[in-house]
FIVEXDO-250530 format. One record per residue (C-alpha): residue number from 0; residue in one letter; x, z, y. Coordinates in steps of 0.5 Angstrom, whole numbers, plus 500, padded with zeros to 3 digits. Example, Ala and Ser with C-alpha at 12.3 -4.5 7.8 and 13.67 -1.06 7.14 Angstrom:
// residues 2
   nr  rest   c1   c3   c2
    0     a  525  516  491
    1     s  527  514  498
***
This chain:
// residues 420
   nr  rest   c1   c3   c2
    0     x  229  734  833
    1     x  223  738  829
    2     x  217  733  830
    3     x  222  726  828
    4     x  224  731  822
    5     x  217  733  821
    6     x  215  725  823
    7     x  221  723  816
    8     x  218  728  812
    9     x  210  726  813
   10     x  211  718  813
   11     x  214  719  804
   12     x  210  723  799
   13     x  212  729  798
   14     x  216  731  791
   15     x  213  734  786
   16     x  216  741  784
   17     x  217  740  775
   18     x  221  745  773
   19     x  218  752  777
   20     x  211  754  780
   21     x  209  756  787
   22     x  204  761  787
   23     x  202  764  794
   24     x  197  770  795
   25     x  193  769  801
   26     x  188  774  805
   27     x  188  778  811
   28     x  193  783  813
   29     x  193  790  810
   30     x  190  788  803
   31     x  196  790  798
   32     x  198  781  799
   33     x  206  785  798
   34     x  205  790  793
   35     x  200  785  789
   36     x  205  780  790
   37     x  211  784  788
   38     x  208  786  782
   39     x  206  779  780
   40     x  214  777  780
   41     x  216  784  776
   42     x  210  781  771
   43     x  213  774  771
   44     x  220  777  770
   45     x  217  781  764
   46     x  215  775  761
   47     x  223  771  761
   48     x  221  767  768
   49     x  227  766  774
   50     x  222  769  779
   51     x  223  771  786
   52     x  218  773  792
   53     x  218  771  800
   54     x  214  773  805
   55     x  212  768  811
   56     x  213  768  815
   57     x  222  768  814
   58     x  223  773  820
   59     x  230  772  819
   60     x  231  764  820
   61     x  232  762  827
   62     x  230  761  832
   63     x  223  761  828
   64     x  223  767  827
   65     x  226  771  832
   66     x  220  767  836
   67     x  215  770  832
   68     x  216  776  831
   69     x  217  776  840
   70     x  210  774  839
   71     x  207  778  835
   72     x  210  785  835
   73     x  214  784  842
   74     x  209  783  848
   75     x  210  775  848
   76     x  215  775  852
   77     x  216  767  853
   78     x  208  767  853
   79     x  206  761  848
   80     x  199  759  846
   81     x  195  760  840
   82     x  197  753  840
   83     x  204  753  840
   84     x  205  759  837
   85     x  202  755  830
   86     x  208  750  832
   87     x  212  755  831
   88     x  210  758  824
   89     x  211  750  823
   90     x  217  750  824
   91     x  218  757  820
   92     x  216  753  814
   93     x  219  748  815
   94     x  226  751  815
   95     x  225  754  809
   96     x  223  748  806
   97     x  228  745  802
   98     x  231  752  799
   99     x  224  752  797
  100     x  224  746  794
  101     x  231  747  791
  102     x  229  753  788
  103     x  223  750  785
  104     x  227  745  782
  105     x  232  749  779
  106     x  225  753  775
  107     x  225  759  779
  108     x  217  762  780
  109     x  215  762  788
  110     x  211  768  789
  111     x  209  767  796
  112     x  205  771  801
  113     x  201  767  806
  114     x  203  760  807
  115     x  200  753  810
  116     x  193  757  809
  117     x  195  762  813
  118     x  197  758  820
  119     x  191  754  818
  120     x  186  760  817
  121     x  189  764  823
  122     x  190  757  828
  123     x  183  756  827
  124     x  180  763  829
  125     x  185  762  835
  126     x  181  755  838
  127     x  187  751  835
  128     x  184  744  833
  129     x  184  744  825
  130     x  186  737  824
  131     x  191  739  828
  132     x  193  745  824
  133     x  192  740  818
  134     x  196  735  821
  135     x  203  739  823
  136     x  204  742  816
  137     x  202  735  812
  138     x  209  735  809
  139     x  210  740  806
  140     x  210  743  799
  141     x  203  744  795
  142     x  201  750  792
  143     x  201  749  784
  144     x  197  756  785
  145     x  193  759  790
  146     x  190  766  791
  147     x  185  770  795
  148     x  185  777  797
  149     x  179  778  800
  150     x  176  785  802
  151     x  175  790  807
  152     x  182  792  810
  153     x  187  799  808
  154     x  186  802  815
  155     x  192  806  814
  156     x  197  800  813
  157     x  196  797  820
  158     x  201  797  825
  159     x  200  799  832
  160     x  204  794  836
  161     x  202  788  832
  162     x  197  782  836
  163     x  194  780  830
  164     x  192  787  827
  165     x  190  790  833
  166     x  184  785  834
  167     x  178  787  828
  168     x  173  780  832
  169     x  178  775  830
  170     x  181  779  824
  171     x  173  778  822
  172     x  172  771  824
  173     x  179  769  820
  174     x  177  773  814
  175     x  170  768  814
  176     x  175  762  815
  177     x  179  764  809
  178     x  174  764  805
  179     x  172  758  807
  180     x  178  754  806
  181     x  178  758  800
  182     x  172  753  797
  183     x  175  747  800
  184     x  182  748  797
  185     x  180  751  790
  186     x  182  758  791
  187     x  181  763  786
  188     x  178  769  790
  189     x  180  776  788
  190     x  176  782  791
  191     x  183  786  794
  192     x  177  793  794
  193     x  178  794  786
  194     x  185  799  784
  195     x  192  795  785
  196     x  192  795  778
  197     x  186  792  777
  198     x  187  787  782
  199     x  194  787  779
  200     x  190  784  772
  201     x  185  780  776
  202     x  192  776  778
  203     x  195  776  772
  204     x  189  772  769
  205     x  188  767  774
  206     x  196  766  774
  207     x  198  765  766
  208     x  194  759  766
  209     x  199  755  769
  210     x  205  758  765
  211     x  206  755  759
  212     x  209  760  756
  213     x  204  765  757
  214     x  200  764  752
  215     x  204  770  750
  216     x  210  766  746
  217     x  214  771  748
  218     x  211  776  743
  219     x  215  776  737
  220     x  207  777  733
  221     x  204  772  737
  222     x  209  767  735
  223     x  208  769  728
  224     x  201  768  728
  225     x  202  762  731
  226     x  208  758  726
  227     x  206  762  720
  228     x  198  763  718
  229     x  197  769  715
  230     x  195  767  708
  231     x  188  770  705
  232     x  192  776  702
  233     x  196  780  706
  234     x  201  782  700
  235     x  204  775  701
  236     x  207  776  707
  237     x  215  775  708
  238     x  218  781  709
  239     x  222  779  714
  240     x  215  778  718
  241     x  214  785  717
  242     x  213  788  724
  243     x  211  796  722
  244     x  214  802  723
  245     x  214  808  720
  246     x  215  815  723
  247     x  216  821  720
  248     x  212  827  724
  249     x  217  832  720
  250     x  223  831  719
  251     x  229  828  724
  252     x  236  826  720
  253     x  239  830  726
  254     x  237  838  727
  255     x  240  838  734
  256     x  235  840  739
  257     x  235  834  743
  258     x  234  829  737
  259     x  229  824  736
  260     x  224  823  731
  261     x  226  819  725
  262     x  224  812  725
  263     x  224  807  718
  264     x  225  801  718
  265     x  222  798  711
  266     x  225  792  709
  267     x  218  791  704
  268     x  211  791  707
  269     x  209  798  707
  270     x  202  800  703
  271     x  198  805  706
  272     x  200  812  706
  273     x  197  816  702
  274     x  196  824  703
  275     x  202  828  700
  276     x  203  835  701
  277     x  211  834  703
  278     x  216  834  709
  279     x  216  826  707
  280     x  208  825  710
  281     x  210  818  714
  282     x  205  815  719
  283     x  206  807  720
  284     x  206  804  728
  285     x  205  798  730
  286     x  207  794  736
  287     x  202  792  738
  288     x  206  788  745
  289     x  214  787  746
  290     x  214  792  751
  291     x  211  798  748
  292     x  215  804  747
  293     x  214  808  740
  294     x  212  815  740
  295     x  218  820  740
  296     x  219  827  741
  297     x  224  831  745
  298     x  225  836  740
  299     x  226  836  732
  300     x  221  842  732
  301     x  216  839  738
  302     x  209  840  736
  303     x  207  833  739
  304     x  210  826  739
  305     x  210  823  747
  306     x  206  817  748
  307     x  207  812  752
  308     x  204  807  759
  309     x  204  800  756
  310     x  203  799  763
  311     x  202  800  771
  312     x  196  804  774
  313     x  194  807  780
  314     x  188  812  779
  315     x  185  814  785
  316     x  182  822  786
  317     x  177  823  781
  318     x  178  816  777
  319     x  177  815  770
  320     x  182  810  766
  321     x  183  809  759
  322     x  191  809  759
  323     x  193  802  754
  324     x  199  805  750
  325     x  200  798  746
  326     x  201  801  740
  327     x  197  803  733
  328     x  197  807  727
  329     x  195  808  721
  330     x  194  816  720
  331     x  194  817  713
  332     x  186  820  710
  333     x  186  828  711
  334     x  189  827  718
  335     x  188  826  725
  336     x  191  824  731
  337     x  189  829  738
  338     x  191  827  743
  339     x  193  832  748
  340     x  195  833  755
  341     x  202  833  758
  342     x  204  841  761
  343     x  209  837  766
  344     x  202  831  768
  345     x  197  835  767
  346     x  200  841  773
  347     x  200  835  777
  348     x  193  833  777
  349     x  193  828  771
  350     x  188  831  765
  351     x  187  827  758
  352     x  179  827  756
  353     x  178  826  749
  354     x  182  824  744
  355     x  180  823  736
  356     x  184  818  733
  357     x  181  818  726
  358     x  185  816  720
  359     x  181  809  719
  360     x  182  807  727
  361     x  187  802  727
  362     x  185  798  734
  363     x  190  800  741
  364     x  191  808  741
  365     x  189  809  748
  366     x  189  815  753
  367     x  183  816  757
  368     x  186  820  763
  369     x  182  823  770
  370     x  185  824  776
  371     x  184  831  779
  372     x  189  831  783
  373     x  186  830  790
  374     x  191  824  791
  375     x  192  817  789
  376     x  197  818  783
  377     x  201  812  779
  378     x  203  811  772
  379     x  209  806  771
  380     x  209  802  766
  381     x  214  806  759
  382     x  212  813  763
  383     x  210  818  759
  384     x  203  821  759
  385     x  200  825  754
  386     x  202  827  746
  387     x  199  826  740
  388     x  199  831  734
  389     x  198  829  727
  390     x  193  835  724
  391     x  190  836  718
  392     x  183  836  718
  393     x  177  839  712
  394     x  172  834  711
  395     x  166  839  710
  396     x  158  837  708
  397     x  153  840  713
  398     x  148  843  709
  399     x  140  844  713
  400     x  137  852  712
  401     x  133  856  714
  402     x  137  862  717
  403     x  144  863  718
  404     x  148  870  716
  405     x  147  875  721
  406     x  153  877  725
  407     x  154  883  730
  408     x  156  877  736
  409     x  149  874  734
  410     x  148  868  740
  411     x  151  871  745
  412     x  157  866  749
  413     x  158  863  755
  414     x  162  869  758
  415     x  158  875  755
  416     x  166  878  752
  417     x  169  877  760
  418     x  165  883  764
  419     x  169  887  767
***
């Protein structure tokens, strides 16, 4: 019944999903193909996409999947060949192959770990003839968009019980034909040895060039830009158009301990602000992505205001990472923004380094963070992770002498008042 199916399917041209995108993420095991995966479907839902995740093969699809799953991780208890085994996989696909379809059709992103590529990929390292191979998974659907991961494997992910994982020669010798079905196939080769993160970014890239509306269409400020050009002089602009937002570092409309900082929304266009020596010092914040958070405080008297991740991270031990918060700020002239380390983060490890944001800056306020923490840490996106304090500076002249006054310190430092 399969192969007359198979037979059916192979004879007519396959339709062509219109509606959603299928977007599979090839590789070896153990190189983060489900978290990366997972990731890209968060990110898609992000953007206001219907996105769903599976991974072949469908263990849960019988009799396919209880036949897999014997062969790799139950000894191979009804004793296939490689060659059967793939027939198999076929079968598994093919199952699943009209919910695919149908959820294609209906607008859904696809976002698929391993696929076709992989039967391919792991029958031809197994001797299985590649024409073969070819040939049995004709029918099915193509991908719009097809990645690779490629790299040395996370030890520490491999499953012990499991045929594949267990054996490096063919592990290695599938990693090359990956590659090379890769070249044949126009793949888009990732390297999976980066942070998840970066290759989370490296994706992203490669993904939103199929999505029409990636293009940013769902920022409200891109869609601006793009409908309505900004004239020559920014004083013509609507004000409904007017996307800034002021924060107040000194004074909250509600004194309760857990109240947060007032925030206005101006209905005119907000001029730069000048210095004044009152408790309506106001600082005007820009959204610089939809999903950024704004600075808050916890507490009406709180020194600092909380930033915010615009984005997910992973920080390996001792790594460095400028943390985007998705924000600017136009911090009046005869003030700075420092920025500061949170108690709670830092006695976990995560340290902020530098952190000047001077009055004339108006580009993406970042965070540069290490992480001292001896392990892997990981920023999610809207988390917090450091404070800035709006502080007045003087703006003294440096003046060249020859001598400086005598003090009875003199230059003595480094320690010298810290003897016992």
């Amino acid at each position: 019944m399969f192969f007359s199916q198979l037979q059916n399917q192979t004879d007519r041209p396959a339709p062509t999903p219109s509606a959603g995108k299928f977007i599979v993420i090839y590789g070896i095991n153990n190189l983060g193909k489900t978290t990366q995966a997972k990731m890209l479907v968060a990110k898609l839902r992000q953007k206001g996409l219907a996105a769903e995740y599976i991974k072949y093969p469908i263990y849960d699809l019988a009799p396919s999947g209880t036949l897999i799953n014997d062969y790799l991780r139950q000894g191979n208890f009804h004793k296939l060949t490689p060659r059967e085994a793939q027939i198999i996989y076929t079968l598994n696909r093919t199952q699943y192959e009209t919910a695919l379809r149908q959820k294609l059709a209906q607008g859904i992103y696809i976002v698929a770990e391993d696929y076709v590529g992989t039967g391919l990929a792991w029958g031809i390292g197994a001797g299985v003839d590649e024409q073969f191979l070819k040939f049995i998974n004709s029918h099915l659907a193509k991908e719009d968009l097809a990645i690779l991961l490629d790299g040395y494997r996370f030890s520490e992910s491999v499953e012990t019980n499991h045929r594949h994982e267990q054996n490096e020669t063919l592990t290695d010798t599938v990693r090359l034909i990956h590659l090379r079905l890769a070249e044949e196939r126009n793949w888009q080769i990732i390297n999976a040895n980066q942070t998840i993160e970066q290759v989370h970014k490296a994706v992203w890239e490669k993904v939103k060039k199929i999505i029409p509306s990636a293009d940013d269409s769902h920022d409200l400020e891109a869609m601006i830009k793009k409908s309505y050009p900004q004239p020559a002089s920014t004083d013509k602009l609507p004000p409904a158009f007017n996307t800034t937002t002021v924060i107040n570092p000194l004074s909250s409309p509600n004194k309760n301990s857990g109240a947060n900082p007032r925030f206005l929304q101006p209905e005119e266009k907000v001029p730069e602000p000048k210095l004044k020596f009152s408790l309506e010092l106001v600082i005007p914040v820009k959204k610089l992505t939809p999903e950024a958070k704004l600075p808050t405080r916890a507490h009406s008297d709180d020194a600092g205001f909380d930033l915010y991740a615009n984005d997910n991270y992973t920080l390996y031990e001792q790594e460095i990472v400028a943390v985007g918060t998705g924000i600017a700020a136009a911090i009046p002239s005869g003030y700075a923004g420092l920025i500061w380390d949170k108690s709670g983060l830092a006695s976990q490890g995560l340290k902020t380094a530098g952190g000047v944001i001077d009055s004339t800056y108006r580009g993406e306020i970042k965070v540069v963070v290490i992480n001292l923490s001896g392990d892997i840490l990981h920023i999610a996106q809207g988390q917090k992770i450091a404070q800035i304090l709006i502080q007045k500076i003087e703006t003294p002249a440096v003046q060249t002498v020859g001598a400086l006054d005598i003090t009875q310190r003199d230059d003595r430092g480094f320690g010298s008042s810290g003897a016992f």
